[in-house]
PAZAPA-4460 file (N, C-alpha, C; in steps of 0.05 Angstrom, whole numbers, plus 32768, in hexadecimal, padded with zeros to 4 digits):
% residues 300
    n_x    n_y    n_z   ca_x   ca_y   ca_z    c_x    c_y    c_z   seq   type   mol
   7524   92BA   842E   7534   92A6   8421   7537   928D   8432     1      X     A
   753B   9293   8448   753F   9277   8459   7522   926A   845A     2      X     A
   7513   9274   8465   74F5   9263   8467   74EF   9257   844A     3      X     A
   74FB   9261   8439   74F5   9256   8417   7507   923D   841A     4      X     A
   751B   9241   8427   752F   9222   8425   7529   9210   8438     5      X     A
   7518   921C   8452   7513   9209   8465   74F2   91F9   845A     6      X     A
   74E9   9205   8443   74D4   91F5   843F   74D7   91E8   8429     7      X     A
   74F7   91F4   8418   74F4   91DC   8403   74FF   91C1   840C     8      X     A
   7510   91BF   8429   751F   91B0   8427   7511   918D   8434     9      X     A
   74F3   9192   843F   74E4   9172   8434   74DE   916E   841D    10      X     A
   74E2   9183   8406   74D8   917D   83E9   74F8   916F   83DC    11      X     A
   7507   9179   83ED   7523   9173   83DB   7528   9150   83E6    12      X     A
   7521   914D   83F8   752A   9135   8409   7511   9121   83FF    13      X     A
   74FF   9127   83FB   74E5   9115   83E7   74F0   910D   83D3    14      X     A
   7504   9126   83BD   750D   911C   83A7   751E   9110   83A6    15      X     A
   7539   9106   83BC   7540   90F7   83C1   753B   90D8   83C8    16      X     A
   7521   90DA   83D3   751D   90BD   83DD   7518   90AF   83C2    17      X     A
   7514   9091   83C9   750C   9084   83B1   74EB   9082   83B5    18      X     A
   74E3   9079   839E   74C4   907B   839F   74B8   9061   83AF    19      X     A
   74CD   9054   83B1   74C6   903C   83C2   74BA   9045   83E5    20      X     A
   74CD   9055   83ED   74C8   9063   840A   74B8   9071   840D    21      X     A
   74B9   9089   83EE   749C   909F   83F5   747B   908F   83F6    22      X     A
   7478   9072   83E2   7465   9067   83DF   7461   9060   8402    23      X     A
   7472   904C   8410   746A   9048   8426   745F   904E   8436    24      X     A
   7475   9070   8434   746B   908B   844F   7455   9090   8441    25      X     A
   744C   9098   8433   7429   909D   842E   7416   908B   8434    26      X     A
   7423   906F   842C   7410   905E   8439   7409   905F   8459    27      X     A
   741F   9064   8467   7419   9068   8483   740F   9081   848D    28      X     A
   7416   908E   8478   7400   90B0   8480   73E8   90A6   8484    29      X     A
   73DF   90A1   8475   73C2   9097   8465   73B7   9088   847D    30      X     A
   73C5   9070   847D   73BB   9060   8490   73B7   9077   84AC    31      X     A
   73C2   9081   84BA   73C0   9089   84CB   73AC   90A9   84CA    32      X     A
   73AB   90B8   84BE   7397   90C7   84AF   7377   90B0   84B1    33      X     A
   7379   909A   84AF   7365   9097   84A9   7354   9081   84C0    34      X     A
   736C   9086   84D4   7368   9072   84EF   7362   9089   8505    35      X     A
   736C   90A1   84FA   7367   90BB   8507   7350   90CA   8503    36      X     A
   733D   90CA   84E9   7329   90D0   84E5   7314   90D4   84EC    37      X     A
   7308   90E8   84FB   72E7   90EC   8507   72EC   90E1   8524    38      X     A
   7304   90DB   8537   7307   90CC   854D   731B   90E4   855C    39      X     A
   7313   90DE   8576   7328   90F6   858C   7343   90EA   8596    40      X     A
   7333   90C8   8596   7349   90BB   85A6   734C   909F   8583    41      X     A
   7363   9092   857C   7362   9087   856C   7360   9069   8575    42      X     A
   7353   9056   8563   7348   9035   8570   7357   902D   855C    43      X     A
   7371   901B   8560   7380   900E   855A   736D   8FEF   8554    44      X     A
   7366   8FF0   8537   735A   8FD1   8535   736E   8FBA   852D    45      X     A
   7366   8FA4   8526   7378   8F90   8522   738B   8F99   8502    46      X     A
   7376   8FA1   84EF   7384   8FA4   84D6   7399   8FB9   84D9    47      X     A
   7391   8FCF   84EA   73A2   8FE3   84F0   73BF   8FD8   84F5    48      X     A
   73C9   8FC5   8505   73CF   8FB3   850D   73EB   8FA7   84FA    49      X     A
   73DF   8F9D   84E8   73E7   8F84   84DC   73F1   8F97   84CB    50      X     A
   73E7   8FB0   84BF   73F4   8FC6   84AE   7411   8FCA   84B8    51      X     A
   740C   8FD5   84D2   7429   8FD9   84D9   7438   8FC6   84D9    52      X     A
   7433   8FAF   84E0   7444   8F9B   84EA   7459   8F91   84CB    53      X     A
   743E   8F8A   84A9   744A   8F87   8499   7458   8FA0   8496    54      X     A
   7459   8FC5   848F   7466   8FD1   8491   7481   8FCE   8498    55      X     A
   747F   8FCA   84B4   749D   8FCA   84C9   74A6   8FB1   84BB    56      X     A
   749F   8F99   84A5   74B1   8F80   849B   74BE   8F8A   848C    57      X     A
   74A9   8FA0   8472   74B8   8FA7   8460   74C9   8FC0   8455    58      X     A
   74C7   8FD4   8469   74CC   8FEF   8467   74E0   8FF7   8482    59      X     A
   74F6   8FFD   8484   750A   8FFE   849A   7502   9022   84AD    60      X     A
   74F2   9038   8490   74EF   9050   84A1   74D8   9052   849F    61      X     A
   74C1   9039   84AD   74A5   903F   84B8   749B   904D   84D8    62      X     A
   74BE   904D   84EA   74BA   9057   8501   74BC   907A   84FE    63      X     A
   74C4   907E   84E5   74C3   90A6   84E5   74A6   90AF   84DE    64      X     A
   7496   90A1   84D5   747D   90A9   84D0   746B   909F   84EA    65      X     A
   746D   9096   84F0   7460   9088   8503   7451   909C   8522    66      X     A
   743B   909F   851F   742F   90B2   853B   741C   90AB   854E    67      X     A
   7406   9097   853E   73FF   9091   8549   7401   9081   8565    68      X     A
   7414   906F   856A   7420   905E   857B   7431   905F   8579    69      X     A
   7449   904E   858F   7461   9052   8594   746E   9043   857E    70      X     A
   7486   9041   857A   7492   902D   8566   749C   9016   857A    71      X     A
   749E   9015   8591   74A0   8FF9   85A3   7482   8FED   85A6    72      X     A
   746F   8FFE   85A0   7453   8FF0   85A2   7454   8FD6   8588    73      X     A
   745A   8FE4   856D   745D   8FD8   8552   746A   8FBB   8554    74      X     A
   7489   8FBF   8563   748A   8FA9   8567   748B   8F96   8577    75      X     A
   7479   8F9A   858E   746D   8F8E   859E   7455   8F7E   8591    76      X     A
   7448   8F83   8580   7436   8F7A   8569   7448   8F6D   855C    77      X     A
   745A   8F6E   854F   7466   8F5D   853C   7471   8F45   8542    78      X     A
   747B   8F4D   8562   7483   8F30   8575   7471   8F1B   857A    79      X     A
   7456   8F28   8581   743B   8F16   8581   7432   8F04   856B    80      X     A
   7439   8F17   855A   7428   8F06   8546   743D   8EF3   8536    81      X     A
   7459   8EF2   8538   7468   8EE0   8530   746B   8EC7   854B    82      X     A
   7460   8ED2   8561   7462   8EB6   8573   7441   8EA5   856E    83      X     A
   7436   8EB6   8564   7417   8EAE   8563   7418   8E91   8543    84      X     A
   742A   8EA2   853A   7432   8E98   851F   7439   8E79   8522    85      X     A
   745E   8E75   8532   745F   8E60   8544   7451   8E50   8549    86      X     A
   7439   8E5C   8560   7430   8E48   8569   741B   8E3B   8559    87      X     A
   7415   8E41   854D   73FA   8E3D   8533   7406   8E27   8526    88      X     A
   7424   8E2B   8521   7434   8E15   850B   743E   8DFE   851B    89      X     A
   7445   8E00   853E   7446   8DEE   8545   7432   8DDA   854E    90      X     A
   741C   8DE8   854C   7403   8DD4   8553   73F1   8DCA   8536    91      X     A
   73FB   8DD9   8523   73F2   8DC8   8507   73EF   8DAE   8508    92      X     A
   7404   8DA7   8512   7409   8D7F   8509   73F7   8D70   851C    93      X     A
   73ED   8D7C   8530   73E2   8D6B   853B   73DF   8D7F   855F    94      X     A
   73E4   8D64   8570   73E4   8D67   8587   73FD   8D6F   8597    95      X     A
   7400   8D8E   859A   7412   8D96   85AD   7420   8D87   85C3    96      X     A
   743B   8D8F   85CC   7446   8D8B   85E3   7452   8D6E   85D6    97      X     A
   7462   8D67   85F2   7470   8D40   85F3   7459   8D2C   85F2    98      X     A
   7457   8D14   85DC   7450   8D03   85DA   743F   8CFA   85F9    99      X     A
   7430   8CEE   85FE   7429   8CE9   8614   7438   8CCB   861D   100      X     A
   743C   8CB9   8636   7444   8CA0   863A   7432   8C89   863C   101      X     A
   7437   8C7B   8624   7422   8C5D   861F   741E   8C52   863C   102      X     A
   740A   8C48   863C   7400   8C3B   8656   7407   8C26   8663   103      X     A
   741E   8C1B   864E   742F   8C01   865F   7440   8C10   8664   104      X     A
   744A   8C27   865B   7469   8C25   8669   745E   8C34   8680   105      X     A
   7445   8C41   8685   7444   8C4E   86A1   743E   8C3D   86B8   106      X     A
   7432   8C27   86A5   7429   8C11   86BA   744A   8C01   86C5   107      X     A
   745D   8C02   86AF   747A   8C00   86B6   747F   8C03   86D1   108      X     A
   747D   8C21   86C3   7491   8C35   86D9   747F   8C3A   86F5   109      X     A
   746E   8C32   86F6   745A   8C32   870E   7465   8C1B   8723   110      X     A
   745D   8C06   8719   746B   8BE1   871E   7481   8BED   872C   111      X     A
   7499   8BF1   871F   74B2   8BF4   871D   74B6   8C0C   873C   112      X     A
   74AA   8C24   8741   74A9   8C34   8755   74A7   8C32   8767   113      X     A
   7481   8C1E   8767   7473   8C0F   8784   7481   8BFB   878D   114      X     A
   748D   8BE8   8777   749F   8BCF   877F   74BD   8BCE   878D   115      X     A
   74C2   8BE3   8781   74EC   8BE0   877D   74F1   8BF1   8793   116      X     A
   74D6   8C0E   8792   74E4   8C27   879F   74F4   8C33   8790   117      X     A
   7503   8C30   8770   7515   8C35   8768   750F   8C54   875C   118      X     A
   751F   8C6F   8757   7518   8C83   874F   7520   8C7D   8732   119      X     A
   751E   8C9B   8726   7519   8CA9   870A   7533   8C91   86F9   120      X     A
   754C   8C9E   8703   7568   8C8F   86F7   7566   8C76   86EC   121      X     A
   7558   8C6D   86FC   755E   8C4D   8703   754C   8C3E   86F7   122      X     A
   7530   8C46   86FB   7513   8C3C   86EB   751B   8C4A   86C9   123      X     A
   7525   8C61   86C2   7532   8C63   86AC   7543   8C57   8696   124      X     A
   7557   8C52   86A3   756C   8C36   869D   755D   8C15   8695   125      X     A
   754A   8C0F   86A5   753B   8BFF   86A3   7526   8BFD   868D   126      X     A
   7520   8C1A   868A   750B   8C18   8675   751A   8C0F   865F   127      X     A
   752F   8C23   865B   7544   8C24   863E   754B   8C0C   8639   128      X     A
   754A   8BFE   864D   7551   8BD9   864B   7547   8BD5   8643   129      X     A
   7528   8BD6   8645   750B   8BC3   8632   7502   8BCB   861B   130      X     A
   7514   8BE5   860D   7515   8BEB   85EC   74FC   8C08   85F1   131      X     A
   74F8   8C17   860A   74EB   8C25   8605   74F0   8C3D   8609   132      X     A
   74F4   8C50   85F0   7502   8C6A   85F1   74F1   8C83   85FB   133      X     A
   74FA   8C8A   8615   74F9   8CA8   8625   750A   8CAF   8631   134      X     A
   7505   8CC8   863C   7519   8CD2   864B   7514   8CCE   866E   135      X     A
   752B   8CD4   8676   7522   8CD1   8696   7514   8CE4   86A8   136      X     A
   7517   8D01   8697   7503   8D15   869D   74E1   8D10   869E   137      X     A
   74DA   8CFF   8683   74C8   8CF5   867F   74C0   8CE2   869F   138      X     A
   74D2   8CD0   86A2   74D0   8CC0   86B2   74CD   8CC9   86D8   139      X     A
   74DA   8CE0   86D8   74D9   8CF2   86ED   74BE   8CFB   86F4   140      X     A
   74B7   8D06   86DB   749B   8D17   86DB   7489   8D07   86E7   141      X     A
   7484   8CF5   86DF   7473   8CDB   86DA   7470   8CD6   8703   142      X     A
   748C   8CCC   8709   7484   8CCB   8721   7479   8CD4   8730   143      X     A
   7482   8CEB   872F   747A   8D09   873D   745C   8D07   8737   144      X     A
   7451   8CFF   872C   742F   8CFB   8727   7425   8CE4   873A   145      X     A
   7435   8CDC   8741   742B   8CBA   8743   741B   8CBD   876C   146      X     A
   7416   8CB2   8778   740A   8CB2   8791   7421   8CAD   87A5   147      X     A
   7429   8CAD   87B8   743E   8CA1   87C8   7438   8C88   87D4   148      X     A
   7442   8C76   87D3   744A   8C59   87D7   7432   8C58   87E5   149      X     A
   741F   8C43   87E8   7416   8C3C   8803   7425   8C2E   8818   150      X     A
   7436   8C1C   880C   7446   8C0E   8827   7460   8C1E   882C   151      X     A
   745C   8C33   8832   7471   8C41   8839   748B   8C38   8854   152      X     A
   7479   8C22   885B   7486   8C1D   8878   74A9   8C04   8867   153      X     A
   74A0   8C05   884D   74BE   8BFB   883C   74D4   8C10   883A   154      X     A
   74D8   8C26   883E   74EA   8C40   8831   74FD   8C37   8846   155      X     A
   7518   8C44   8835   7533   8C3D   8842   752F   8C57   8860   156      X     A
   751A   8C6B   8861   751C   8C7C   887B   7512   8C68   888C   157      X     A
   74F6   8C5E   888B   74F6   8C49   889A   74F5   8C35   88A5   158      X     A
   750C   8C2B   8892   751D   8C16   889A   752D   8C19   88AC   159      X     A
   753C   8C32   88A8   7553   8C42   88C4   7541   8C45   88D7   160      X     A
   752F   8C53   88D9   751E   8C50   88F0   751C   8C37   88FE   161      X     A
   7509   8C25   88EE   74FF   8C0E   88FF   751A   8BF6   890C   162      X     A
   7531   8BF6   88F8   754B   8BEA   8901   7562   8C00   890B   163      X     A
   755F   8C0C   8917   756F   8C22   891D   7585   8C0A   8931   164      X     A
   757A   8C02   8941   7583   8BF2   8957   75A0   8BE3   8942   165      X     A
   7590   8BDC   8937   75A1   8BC4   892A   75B6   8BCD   890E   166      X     A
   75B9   8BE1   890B   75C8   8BF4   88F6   75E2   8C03   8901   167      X     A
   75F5   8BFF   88F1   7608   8C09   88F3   7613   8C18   88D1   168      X     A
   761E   8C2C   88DB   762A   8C38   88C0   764A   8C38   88C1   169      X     A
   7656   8C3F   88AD   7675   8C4D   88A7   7673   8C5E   888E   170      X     A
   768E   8C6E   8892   768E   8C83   8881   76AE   8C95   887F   171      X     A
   76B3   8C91   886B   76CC   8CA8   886D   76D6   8CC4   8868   172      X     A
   76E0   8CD1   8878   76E5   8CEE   886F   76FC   8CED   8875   173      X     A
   770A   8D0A   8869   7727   8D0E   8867   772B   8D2B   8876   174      X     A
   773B   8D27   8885   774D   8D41   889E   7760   8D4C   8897   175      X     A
   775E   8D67   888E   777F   8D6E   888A   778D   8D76   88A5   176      X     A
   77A8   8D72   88A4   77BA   8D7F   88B7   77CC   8D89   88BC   177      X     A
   77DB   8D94   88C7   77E8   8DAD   88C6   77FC   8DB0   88B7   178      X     A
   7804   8D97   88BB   781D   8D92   88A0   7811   8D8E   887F   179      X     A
   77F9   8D98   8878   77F2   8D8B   8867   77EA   8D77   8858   180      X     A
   77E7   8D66   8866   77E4   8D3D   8868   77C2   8D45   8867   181      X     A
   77BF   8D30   8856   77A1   8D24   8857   779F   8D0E   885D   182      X     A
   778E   8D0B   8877   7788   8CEE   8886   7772   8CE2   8881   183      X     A
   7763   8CD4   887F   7757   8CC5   887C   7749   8CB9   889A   184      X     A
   772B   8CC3   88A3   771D   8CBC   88B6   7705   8CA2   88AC   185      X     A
   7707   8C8C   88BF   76FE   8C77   88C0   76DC   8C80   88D5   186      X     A
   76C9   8C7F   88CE   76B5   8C7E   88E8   76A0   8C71   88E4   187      X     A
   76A0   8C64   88FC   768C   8C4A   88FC   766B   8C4D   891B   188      X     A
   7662   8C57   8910   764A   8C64   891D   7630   8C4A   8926   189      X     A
   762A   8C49   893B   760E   8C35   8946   75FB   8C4B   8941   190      X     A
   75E0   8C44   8928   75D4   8C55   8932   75BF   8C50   893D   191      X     A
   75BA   8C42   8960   75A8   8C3F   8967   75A9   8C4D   8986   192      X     A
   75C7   8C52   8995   75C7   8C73   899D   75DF   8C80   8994   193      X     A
   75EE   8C7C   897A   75F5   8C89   896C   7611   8C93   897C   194      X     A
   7619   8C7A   8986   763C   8C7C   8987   7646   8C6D   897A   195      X     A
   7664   8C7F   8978   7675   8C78   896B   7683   8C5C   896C   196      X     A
   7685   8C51   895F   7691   8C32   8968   76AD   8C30   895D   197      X     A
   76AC   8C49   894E   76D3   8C43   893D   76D4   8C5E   8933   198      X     A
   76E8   8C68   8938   76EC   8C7B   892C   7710   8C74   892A   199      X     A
   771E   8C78   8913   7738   8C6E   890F   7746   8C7D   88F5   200      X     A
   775D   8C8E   88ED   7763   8C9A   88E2   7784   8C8A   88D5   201      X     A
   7787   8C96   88C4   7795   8C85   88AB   7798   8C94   888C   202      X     A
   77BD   8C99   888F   77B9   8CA2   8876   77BB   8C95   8856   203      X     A
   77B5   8C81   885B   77AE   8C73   8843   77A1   8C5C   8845   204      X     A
   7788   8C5B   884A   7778   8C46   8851   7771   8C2F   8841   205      X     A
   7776   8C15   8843   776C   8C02   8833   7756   8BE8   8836   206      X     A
   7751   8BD3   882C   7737   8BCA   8839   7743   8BB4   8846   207      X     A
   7752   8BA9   884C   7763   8B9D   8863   7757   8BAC   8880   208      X     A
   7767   8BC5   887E   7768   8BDB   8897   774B   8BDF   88A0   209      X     A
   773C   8BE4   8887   7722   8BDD   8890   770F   8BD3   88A2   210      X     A
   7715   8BB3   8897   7711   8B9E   88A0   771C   8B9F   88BA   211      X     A
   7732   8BA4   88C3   7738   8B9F   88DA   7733   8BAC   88EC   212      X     A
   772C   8BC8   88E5   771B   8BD2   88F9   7701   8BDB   88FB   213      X     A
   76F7   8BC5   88EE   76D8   8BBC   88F3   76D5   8BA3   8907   214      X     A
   76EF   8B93   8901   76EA   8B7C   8919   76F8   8B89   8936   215      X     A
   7702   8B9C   8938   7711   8BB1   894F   76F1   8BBA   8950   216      X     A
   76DA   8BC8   8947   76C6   8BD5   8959   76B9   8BC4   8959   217      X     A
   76AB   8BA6   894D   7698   8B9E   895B   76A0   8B76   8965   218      X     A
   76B2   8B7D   897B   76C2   8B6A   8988   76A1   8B5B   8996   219      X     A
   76B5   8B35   899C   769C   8B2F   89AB   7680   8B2A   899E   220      X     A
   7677   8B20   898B   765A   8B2B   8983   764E   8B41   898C   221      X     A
   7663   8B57   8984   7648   8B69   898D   763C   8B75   8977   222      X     A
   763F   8B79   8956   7645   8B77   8940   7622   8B7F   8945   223      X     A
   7616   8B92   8938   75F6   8B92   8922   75F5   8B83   8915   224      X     A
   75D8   8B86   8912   75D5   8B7C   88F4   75E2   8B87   88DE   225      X     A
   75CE   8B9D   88D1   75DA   8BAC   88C0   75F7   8BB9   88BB   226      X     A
   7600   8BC0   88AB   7621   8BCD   88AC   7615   8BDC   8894   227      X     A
   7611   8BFC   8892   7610   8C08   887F   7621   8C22   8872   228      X     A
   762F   8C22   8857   7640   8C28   8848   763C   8C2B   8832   229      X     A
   7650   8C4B   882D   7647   8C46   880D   7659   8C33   87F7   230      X     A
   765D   8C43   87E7   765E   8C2C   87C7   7680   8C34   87C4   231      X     A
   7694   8C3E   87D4   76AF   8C46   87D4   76B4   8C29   87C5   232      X     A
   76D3   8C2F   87BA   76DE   8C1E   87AC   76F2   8C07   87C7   233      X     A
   76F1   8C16   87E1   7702   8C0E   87F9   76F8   8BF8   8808   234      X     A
   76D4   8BFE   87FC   76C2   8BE8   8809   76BE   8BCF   87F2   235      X     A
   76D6   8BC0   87F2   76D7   8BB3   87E5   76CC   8B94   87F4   236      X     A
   76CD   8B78   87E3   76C4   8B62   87E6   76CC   8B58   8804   237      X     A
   76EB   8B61   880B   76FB   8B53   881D   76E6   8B65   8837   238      X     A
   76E4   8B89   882F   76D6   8B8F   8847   76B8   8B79   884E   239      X     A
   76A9   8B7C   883A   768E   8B67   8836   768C   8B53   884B   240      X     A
   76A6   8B3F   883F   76AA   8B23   8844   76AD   8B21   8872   241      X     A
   76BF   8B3C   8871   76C6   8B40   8893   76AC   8B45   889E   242      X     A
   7698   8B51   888E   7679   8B5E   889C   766C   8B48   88A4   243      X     A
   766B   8B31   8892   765F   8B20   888B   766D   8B0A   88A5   244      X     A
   7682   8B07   88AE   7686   8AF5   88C1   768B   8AFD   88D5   245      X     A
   7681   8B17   88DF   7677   8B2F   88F0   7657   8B23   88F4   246      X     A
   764A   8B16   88DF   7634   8B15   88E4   7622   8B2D   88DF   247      X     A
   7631   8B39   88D1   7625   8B4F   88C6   761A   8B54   88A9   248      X     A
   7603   8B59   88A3   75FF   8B63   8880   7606   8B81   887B   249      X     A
   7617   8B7A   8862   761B   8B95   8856   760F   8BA2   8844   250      X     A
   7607   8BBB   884D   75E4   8BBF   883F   7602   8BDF   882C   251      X     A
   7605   8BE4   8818   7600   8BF0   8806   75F4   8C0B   8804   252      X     A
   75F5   8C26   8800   75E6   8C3C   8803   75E7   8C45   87DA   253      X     A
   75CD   8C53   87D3   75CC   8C4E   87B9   75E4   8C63   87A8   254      X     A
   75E1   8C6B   8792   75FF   8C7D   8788   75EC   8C98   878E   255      X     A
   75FE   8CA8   8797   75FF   8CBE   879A   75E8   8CCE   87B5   256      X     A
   75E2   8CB9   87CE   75D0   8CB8   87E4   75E3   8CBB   87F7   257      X     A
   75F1   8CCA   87FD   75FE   8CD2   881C   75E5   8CD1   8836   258      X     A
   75CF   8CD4   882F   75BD   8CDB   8845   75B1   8CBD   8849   259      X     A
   75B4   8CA8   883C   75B6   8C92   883E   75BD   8C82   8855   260      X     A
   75DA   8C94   885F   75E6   8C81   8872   75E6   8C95   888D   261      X     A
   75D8   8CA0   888D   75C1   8CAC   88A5   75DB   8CBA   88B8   262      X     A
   75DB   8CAE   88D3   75EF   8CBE   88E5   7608   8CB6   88D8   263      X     A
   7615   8CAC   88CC   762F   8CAD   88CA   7628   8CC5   88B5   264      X     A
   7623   8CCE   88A6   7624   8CD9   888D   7625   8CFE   889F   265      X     A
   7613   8CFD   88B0   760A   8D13   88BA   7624   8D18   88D1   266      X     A
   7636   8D02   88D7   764E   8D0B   88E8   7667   8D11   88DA   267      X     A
   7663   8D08   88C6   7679   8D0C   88AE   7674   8D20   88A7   268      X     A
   765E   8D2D   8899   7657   8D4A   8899   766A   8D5E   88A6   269      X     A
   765B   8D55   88C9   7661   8D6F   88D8   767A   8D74   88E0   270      X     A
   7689   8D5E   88E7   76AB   8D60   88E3   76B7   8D72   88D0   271      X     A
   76B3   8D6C   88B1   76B6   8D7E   889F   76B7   8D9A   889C   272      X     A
   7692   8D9C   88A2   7689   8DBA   88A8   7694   8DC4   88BC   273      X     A
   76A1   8DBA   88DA   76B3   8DC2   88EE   76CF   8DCC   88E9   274      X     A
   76D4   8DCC   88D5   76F6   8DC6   88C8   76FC   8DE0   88D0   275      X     A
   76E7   8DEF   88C0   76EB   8E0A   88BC   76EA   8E20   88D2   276      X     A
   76E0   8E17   88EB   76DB   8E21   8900   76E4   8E1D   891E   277      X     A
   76FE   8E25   8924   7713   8E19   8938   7709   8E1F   8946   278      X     A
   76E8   8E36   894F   76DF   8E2D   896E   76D2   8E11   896F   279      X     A
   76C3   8E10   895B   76B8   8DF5   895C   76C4   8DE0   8961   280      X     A
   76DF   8DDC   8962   76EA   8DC6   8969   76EC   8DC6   898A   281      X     A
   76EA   8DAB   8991   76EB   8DA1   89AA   76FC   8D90   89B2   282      X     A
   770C   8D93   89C5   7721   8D87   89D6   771F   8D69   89D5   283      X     A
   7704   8D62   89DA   7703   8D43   89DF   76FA   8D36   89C8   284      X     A
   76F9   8D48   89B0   76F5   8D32   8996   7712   8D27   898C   285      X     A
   7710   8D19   8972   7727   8D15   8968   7736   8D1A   8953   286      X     A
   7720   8D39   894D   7729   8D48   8938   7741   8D5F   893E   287      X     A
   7743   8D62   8957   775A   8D72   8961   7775   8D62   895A   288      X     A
   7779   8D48   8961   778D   8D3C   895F   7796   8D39   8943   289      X     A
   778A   8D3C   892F   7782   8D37   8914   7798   8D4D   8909   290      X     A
   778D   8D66   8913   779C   8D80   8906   77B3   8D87   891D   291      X     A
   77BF   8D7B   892C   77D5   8D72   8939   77E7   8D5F   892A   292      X     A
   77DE   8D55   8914   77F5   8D42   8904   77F3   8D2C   8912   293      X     A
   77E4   8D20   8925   77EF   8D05   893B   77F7   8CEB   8929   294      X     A
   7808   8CDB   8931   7806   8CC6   891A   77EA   8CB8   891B   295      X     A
   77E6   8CAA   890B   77CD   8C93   8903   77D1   8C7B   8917   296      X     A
   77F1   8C77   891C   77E7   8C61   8927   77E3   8C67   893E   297      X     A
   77E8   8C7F   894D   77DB   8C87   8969   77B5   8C90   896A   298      X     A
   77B6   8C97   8953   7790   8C9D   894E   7780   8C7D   8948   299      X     A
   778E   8C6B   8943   7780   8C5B   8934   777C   8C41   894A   300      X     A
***
């Protein structure tokens, strides 16, 4: 009696299904019966293939019949051929990928590189001025193709090089101290052997104070040429105007180039990075006095 119920019970579950499902599952018997046929090992051809793949669109229980292959094989096929699909539709219209760049504006942006020295940002901005729409990625790429300068002996590196003698920088960082105060460090760096010519602290610095102790480090004509700084809101006209009857030019560092202003940038750094590390501090700098609270007008 039981073996009579255990074999009616795929006949009872047949009569249950709809005829929609039993048509399927036979279709996939079949198919596979007939991919299995007269062979030891079975050769999965393309049609074989595309059977399953429409199957697995339209039928949700094609993975219970299924023996020949895995059911992650199936849709590993189904993934292919819908990216294959994709790409077929995206290359219909024509020519794949980004537009290429017309030959004036590379001839542009070429001019504009070899001439100015100017990067991606900036030759970007410029373009968008002359009504011609890309992006600056575009404009990036582009360089990155291009040859490196032949007159290289123009670059702001060596320029610091060749006028080292004659360059001076400033730069400001901020000291905390013990009481919690944030000060305000003034440093005014020669970088041709790269001493200090001012170093002066202040907790609220303005371009007056500045100024005045720029004519405090370079007393006497002894003043550079260059005076180099970045784009702070502190280095205002009045600082300019004091450089300037210093006999000094005030050269500007571009937005967002700290490495621009060469040793001052790199002493401002390491102060910083020292903050954190009380062996690193040394007796004879003037960062000890700093985190001592001293007043300003004794540092300055």
């Amino acid at each position: 009696m039981l073996r009579l119920l255990v074999a009616l019970l795929p006949t009872l579950h047949s009569a249950l299904r709809s005829r929609r499902d039993l048509v399927a599952e036979n279709l996939a018997l079949r198919q596979q019966l007939a991919t299995l046929a007269g062979r030891r090992h079975p050769v999965i051809r393309r049609a074989d293939r595309l059977f399953w793949i429409l199957l697995r669109r339209f039928w949700s229980g094609w993975a219970e019949c299924l023996a020949i292959v895995r059911p992650d094989t199936v849709v590993r096929w189904h993934r292919a051929g819908f990216r294959i699909y994709w790409n077929w539709l995206s290359r219909r219209g024509g020519r794949s990928g980004r537009p290429s760049l017309p030959p004036e504006v590379r001839a542009l942006i070429r001019r504009m590189a070899t001439e100015n020295f100017w990067g991606a940002p900036r030759i970007h901005g410029e373009i968008l001025r002359l009504g011609f729409d890309l992006s600056e990625r575009s404009v990036s790429r582009y360089l990155s193709s291009l040859p490196r300068a032949p007159r290289a002996g123009q670059t702001w590196t060596t320029f610091l090089r060749n006028h080292r003698n004659g360059i001076a920088a400033m730069d400001f960082f901020s000291v905390p101290t013990v009481t919690f105060r944030a000060l305000q460090v003034l440093l005014v760096i020669r970088h041709g052997r790269r001493v200090v010519a001012r170093c002066a602290v202040v907790a609220n610095p303005t371009a007056a104070w500045v100024a005045q102790q720029l004519r405090e480090a370079f007393p006497f004509d002894s003043a550079p040429r260059f005076m180099i700084f970045d784009r702070g809101a502190i280095f205002s006209s009045g600082v300019t105007a004091t450089l300037r009857s210093l006999l000094m030019e005030p050269t500007r560092t571009s937005y967002r180039s700290p490495w621009q202003k060469d040793d001052a940038s790199h002493c401002t750094s390491s102060v910083q990075s020292d903050r954190t590390c009380c062996s690193s501090l040394r007796s004879d700098s003037f960062f000890p006095c700093c985190l001592r609270g001293a007043a300003p007008s004794i540092l300055a």
